[in-house]
N, C-alpha and C positions, 0 to 999 in steps of 0.2 A: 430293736434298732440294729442296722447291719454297723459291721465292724469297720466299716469304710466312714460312715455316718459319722459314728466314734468321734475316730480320731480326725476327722476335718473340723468337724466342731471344737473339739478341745482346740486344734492348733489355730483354728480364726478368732476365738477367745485370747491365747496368748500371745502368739507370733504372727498376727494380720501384715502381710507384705505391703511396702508405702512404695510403691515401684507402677509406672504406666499401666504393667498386664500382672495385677494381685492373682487372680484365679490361677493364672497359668504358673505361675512360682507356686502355689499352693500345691496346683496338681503334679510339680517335678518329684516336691518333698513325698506323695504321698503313693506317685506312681500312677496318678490318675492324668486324661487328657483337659485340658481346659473345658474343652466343651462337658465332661465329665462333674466334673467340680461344680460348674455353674446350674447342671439339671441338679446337684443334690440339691445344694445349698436354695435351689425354685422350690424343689419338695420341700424343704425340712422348714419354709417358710411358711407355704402354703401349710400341712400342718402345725402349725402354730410352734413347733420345736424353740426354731431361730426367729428370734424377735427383729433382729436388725443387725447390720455392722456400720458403725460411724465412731466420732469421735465422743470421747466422755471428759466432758471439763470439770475442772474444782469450781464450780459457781465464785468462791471466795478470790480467785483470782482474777474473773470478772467484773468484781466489785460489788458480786451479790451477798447479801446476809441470809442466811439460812438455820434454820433450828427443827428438831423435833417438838412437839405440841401433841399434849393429852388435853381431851377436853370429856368433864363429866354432865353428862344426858341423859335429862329423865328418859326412859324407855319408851313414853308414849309418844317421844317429839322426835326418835331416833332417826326415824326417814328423813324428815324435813330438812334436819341435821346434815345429815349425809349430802344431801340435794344443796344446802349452799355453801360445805365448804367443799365439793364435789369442783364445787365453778368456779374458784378461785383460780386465774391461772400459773400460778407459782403453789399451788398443790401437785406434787408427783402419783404421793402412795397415801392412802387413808383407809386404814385398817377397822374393824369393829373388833376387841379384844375382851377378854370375861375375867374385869376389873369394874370401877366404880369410875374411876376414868376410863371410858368405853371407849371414846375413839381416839385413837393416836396416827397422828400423820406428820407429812413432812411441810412445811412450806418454806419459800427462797421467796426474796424481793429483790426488784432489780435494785442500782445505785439512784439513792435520791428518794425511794422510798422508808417509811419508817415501820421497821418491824413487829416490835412492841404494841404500836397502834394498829396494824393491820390485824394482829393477834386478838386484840381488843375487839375489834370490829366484827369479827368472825365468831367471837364468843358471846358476844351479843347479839346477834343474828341468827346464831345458831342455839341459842336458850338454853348455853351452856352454865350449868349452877356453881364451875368451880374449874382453873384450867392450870396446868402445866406449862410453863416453855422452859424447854431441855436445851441449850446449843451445846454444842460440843467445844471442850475445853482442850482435849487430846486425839488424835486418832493414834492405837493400834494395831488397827488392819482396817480397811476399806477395802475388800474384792468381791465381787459374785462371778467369779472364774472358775466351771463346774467344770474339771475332768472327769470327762468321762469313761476313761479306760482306767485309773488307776484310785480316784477319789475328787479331791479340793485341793487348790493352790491359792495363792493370795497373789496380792500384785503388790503393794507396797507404794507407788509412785502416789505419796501425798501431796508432799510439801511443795512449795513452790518457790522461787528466789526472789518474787517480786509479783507486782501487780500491775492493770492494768485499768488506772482507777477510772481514768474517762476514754473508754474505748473508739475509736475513728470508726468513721465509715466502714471501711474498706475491711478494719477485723471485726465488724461488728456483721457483714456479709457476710465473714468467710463463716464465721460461727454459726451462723442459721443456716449455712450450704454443707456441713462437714455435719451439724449435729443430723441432718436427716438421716433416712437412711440409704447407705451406698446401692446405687444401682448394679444388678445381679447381671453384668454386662463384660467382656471383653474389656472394654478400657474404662472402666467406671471413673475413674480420677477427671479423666477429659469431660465428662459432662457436668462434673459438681463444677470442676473448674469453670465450665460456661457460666453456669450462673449464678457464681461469684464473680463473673467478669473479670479472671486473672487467666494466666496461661497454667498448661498442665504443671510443669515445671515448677511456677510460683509456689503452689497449691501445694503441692507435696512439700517444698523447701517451708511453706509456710508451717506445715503441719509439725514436721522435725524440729520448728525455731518452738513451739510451745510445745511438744511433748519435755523437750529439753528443757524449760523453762518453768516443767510443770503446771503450765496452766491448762495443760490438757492431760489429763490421766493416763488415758488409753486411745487407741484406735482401734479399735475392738469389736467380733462380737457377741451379742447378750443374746443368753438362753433364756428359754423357760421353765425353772427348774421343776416345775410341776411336771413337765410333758418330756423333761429329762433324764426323770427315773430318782429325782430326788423331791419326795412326798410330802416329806414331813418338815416343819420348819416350829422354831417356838423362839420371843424374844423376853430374854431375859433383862431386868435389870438387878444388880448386884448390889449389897451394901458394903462397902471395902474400908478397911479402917485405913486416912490416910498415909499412913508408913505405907504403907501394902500395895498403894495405887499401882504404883509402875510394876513392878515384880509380878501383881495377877495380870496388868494389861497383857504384858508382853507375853505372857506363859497362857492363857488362852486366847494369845493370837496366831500363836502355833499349833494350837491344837486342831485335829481335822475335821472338817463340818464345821467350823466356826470362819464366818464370810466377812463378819464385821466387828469390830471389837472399838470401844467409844469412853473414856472417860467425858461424861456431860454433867452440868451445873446440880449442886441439888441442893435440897434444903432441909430448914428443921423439919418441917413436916412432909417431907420427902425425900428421906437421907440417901436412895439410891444414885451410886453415881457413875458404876461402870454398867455398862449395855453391852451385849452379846448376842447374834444373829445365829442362831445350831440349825444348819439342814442335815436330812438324812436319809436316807432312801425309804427307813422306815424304823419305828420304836426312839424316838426322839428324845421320849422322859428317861429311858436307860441312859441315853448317851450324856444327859444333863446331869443325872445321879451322879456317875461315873464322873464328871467332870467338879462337883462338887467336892466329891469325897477326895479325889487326888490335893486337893488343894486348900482339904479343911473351908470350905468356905458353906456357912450355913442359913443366912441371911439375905434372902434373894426370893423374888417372883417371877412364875414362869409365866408369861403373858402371849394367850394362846390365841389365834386369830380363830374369829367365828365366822365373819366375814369380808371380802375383801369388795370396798367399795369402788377401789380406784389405785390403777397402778400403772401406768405409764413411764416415757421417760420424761424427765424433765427439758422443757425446750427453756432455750435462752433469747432474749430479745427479739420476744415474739411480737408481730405486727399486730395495732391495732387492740393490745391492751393496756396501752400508756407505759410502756415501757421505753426505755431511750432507743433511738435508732441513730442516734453516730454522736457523740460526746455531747450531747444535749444536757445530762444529768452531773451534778454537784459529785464530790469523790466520795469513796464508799465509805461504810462504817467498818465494817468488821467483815468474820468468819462467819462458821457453822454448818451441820452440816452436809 
């Protein structure tokens, strides 16, 4: 990948311009012409590099509940498996991993649905003999912000000040206009703006009123860390004595190659409770040794993806799968994440 490539990706990951002409501020900082910017950024789509630039919301401050889910499946039913929680549309990512709980995925419900049950439903459908739900209790880091000239950064923007338990119209447009993906155009703002049906102006003030408010994370965009030059990936769950929680969270959330860092729910029969996300360009079990041994910690599975069924991003009040379309839905339960 050329060196121009680089560092435009790293900087549309961290520093996306919320301004009428983004390209063209991109290309001042980097010395390139607008029209420059925008053939990369058409290449480095078209091969699959750059996934998208839009916004990334906390689901939780939408009013959605979210959790991780192990579910264990006989071998012989594994397809099938695959195939219907594939279709779930509050499925993002759903891994096959070389555990006994094989498949681990995400799923979100909008406000008004009931998690728990949905979980249920899916484990029964999917002729699952025994299931997990993991939500998240803490976050320590939440980024997949891949520099590319220098290593990993995190982004930090979790928390939120407040919520938005039954969403109107009009944010519940902007959110299904801003999650797409930004058009690879000269004034990209002006066209989501159309159809959101606000003015350019609104659209960006509206963007600034939730990043500031945290209900949106980012305005960012997302690589493919595969096609990025970072290869290798393995997720860890940790067993941590609770004294210890905070002290490892935060101490491998600084460390590099680590995207995600999670205190989630566990149990007697599955005392793990901190998860950890390690990429790496390449030799991933070195770099998980190494991270053990720094921090005395010995009780942990490295849970390796064999294969991946399903990874997209998560859309939010999508049409047409019974989700709310403008404050129709009772206020939310909870987090997760």
């Amino acid at each position: 990948m050329e060196t121009e490539d680089r560092k435009l990706l790293t900087l549309v990951q961290k520093e996306f311009p919320l301004v009428p002409r983004p390209y063209a501020l991109l290309g001042e900082s980097l010395g390139l012409s607008e029209e420059e910017v925008l053939a990369r950024l058409v290449r480095l789509t078209r091969e699959g590099i750059l996934r998208q630039i839009g916004a990334i919301f906390n689901p939780g401050a939408l009013g959605y509940r979210t959790t991780l889910v192990a579910f264990a499946v006989p071998e012989a039913l594994r397809e099938e498996a695959a195939r219907i929680i594939n279709q779930h549309p509050g499925v993002s990512h759903n891994y096959l991993r070389d555990h006994r709980f094989n498949f681990w995925f995400t799923l979100a419900v909008p406000p008004g649905k009931d998690l728990e049950e949905e979980v249920k439903d899916l484990a029964r459908r999917s002729s699952a003999e025994d299931y997990l739900l993991l939500p998240i209790k803490r976050v320590f880091r939440i980024a997949v912000i891949f520099d590319l000239e220098e290593g990993q950064t995190g982004d930090g923007n979790f928390t939120y000040s407040g919520t938005i338990q039954n969403p109107d119209p009009r944010t519940v447009k902007l959110v299904r206009a801003t999650q797409e993906p930004l058009p690879l155009i000269p004034r990209p703002f002006r066209e989501v703006a159309h159809r959101a049906e606000v003015s350019e102006e609104e659209l960006l003030a509206w963007i600034e009123e939730m990043l500031r408010r945290g209900v949106m994370r980012r305005f960012a965009g997302l690589v493919r860390h595969h096609r990025a030059g970072f290869r290798e990936n393995v997720m860890v769950a940790w067993r941590i004595p609770e004294t210890r929680v905070e002290e490892i969270g935060r101490a491998l959330a600084r460390e590099p190659g680590i995207t995600h860092c999670y205190e989630r729910v566990s149990y007697p029969r599955w005392p793990y409770n901190l998860y950890t996300m390690i990429h790496a360009p390449r030799r991933v079990e070195d770099r998980l040794r190494e991270i053990s041994r720094r921090y005395a910690l010995s009780d942990f599975l490295a849970l390796r993806t064999l294969r991946e069924y399903k990874k997209i991003r998560l859309k939010l009040f999508l049409e047409g799968n019974g989700e709310n379309s403008a404050g129709s839905a009772p206020p939310r339960e909870d987090r997760p994440n």
